[in-house]
N, C-alpha and C positions, 0 to 999 in steps of 0.2 A: 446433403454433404456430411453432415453429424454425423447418420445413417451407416454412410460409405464407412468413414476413419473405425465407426465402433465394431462394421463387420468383416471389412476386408485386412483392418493394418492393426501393429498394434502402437498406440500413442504415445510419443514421449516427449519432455519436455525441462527445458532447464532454465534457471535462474542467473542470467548473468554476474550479476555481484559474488555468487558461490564460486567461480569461476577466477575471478582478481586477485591480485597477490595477499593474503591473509584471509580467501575464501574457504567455505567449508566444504567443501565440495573432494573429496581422495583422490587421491595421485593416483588412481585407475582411472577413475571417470574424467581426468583430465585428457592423462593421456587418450583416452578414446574418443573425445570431443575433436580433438588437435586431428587425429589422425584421420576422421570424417571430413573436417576441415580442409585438410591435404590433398586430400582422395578427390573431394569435391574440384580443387583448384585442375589438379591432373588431370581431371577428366572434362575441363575447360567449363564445367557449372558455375551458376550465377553464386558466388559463396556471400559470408559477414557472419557478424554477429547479431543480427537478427531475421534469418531467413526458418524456412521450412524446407527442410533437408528429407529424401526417402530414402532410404536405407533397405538396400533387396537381403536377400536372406544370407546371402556368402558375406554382409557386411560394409559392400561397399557403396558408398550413394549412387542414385541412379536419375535423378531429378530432383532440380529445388526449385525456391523461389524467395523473393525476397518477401518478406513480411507486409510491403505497401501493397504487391501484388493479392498476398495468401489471405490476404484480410477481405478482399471481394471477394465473394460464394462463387462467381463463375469462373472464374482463372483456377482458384485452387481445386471446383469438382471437377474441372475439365482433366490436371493434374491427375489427380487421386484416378479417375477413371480410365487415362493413359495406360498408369500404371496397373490396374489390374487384368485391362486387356495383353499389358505387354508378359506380365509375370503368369497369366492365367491361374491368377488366387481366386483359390475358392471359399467360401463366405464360412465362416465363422462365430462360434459363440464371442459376445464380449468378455477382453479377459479381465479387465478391472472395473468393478461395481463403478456407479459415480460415488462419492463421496465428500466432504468439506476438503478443501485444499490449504486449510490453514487452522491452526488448531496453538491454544493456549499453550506456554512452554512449561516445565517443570521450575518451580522455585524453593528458595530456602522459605521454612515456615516464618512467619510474621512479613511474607512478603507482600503486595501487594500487585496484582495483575492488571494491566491497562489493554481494553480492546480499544484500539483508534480507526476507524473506515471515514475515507473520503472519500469526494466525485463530485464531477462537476456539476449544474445546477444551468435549467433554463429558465427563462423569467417569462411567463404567460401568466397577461393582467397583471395584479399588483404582488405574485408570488414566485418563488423560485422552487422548481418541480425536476425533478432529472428525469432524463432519457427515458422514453419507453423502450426499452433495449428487447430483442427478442434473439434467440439464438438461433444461428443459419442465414441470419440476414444482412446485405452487404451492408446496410443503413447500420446497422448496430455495429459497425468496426473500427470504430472508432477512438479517441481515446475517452469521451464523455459517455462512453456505453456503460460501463460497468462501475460499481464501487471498489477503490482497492483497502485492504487493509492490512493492519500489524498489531505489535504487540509491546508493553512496553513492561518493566518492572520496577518498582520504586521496592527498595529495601528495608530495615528496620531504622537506616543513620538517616535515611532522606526523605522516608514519614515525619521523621521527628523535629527536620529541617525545616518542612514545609510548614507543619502547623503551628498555631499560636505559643507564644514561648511564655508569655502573661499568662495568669489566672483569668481565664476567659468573663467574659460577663456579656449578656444581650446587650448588642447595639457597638461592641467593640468592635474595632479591625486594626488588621495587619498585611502589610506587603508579604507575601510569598516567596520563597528564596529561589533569587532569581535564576542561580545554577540549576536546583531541578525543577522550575517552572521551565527552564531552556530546553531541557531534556526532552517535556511533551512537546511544548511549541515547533520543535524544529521535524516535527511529524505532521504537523500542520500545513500541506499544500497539497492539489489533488494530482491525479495518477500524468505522470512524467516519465521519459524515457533515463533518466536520471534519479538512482534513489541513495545517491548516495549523499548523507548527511551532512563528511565533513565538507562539502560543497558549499552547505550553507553558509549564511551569513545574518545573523540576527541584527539588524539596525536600530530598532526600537520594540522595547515589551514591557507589559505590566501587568501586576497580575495582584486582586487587593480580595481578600475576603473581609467578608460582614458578622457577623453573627445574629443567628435570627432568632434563635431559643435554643434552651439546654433544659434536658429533661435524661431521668436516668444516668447520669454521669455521660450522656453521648449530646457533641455539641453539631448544631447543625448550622451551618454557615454559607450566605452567599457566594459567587465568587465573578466578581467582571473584571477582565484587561483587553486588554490592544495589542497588536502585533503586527511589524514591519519586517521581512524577512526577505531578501534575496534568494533564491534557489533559480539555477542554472535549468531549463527546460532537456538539454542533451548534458552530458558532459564535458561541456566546456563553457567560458564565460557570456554572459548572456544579461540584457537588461530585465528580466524577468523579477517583479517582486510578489510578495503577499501581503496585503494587507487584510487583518481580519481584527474584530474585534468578539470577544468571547464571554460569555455567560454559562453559568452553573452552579450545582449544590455540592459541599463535600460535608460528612459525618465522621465526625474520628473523636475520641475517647481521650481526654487532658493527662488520664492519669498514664496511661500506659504508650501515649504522643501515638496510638497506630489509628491508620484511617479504614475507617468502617464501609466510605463508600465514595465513591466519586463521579458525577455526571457534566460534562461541557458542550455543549453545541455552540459553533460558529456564529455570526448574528454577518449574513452580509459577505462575505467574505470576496473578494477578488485575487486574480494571479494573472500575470502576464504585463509584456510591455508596458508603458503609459497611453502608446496610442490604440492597444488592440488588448483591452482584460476582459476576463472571462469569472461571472461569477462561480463558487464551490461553496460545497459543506463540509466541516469535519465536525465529527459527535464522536466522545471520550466515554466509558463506563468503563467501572472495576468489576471483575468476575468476583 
């Protein structure tokens, strides 16, 4: 099926949220969404917004399918195969390399970069292991197949927020300020049809560092909290929560408040109703 997309068609694909009102996404590629969209409906096609749409070369679609369908390997090569007997395409070099599809954003200097990847988690014996996910295969279509990830940036006012505002010493601690500890936390749930933030609802958080030695003017400090979080599984309201409790190291420098380094992983973490949760991971590091 891979096979097929990399040598007969060529692949595209879009991000719903770029697409909502204050998305970033230009008023071309809107319009050309909309009009696929239309085209689709007129020509009596399965349409939404999350389908798999084929686009013949004059532009207008020619076959879809919905995404619950395109996510099993036999519906969607039987598709893709259709259409090349129908259009008689002939096979083709690939036109886009593979490549990473998410990549660290540009910031202002003294910024600090946050990679955050979730995903879900299975429990065999007394551990929790994810998916052996493999591509091509209906088993891996899931939403526990892959890791997703983002990206986050703490500034020069919200380093300075976070860290110890005392003259640090081994074995002190301090709450972390709860507005940008909110910040990471509310990136903390795994891959949902719903990524939009102000959805959330933070119920209960805490977040304490330790300090465990200082050497060279850089202090290095524990860090555990907790986290209650509400987050809606679609777009709309939903008894869905997270609870996760959290562990990690940060390193940052008293004199100049910037952090040197940050590492968190999940300990445990759950999502979903009270009667049906589903354990996940999230692991935090600073580029």
């Amino acid at each position: 099926m891979i096979n097929l997309i990399n040598r007969y068609f060529v692949p595209v694909y879009v991000s719903n949220e770029d697409f909502l009102p204050g998305g970033r996404a230009p008023a071309a590629e809107r319009a050309e969404k909309e009009r696929i969209y239309r085209d689709a409906l007129a020509a009596k096609l399965s349409t939404g917004t999350v389908h798999v749409y084929i686009v013949a070369p004059d532009g207008h679609p020619i076959d879809t399918q919905h995404v619950a369908t395109a996510a099993r390997v036999e519906p969607l090569t039987e598709m893709l195969e259709r259409t090349i007997e129908k259009l008689k395409v002939s096979e083709g070099r690939t036109l886009v390399q593979p490549a990473p599809q998410s990549a660290a954003p540009v910031c202002d200097p003294g910024s600090v970069v946050l990679h955050v990847t979730a995903r879900y988690l299975l429990k065999k014996g007394g551990d929790f292991v994810p998916l052996d996910a493999k591509l091509g295969e209906t088993r891996s279509a899931g939403w526990a197949a892959y890791a997703s990830e983002d990206w986050l940036v703490l500034d020069a006012d919200e380093q300075a927020k976070w860290l110890a505002s005392a003259k640090p010493q081994p074995g002190s601690a301090w709450d972390l300020d709860a507005a940008v500890t909110a910040k990471l936390l509310n990136h903390f749930y795994p891959q949902t049809e719903n990524n939009a933030i102000a959805t959330n609802r933070i119920d209960e958080q805490s977040a304490r560092a330790t300090i465990l030695s200082i050497e060279n003017g850089v202090v290095r400090a524990r860090v555990e909290g907790r986290l209650k979080m509400k987050h809606p599984f679609y777009h709309k309201d939903d008894d869905n929560f997270v609870h996760a409790r959290f562990v990690g190291l940060i390193e940052f420098e008293p004199a100049s408040k910037r952090l040197r380094s940050l590492r968190l992983v999940t300990d445990r973490a759950t999502y979903g109703a009270s009667q049906h949760t589903q354990h996940f991971g999230v692991a935090v590091r600073s580029r």
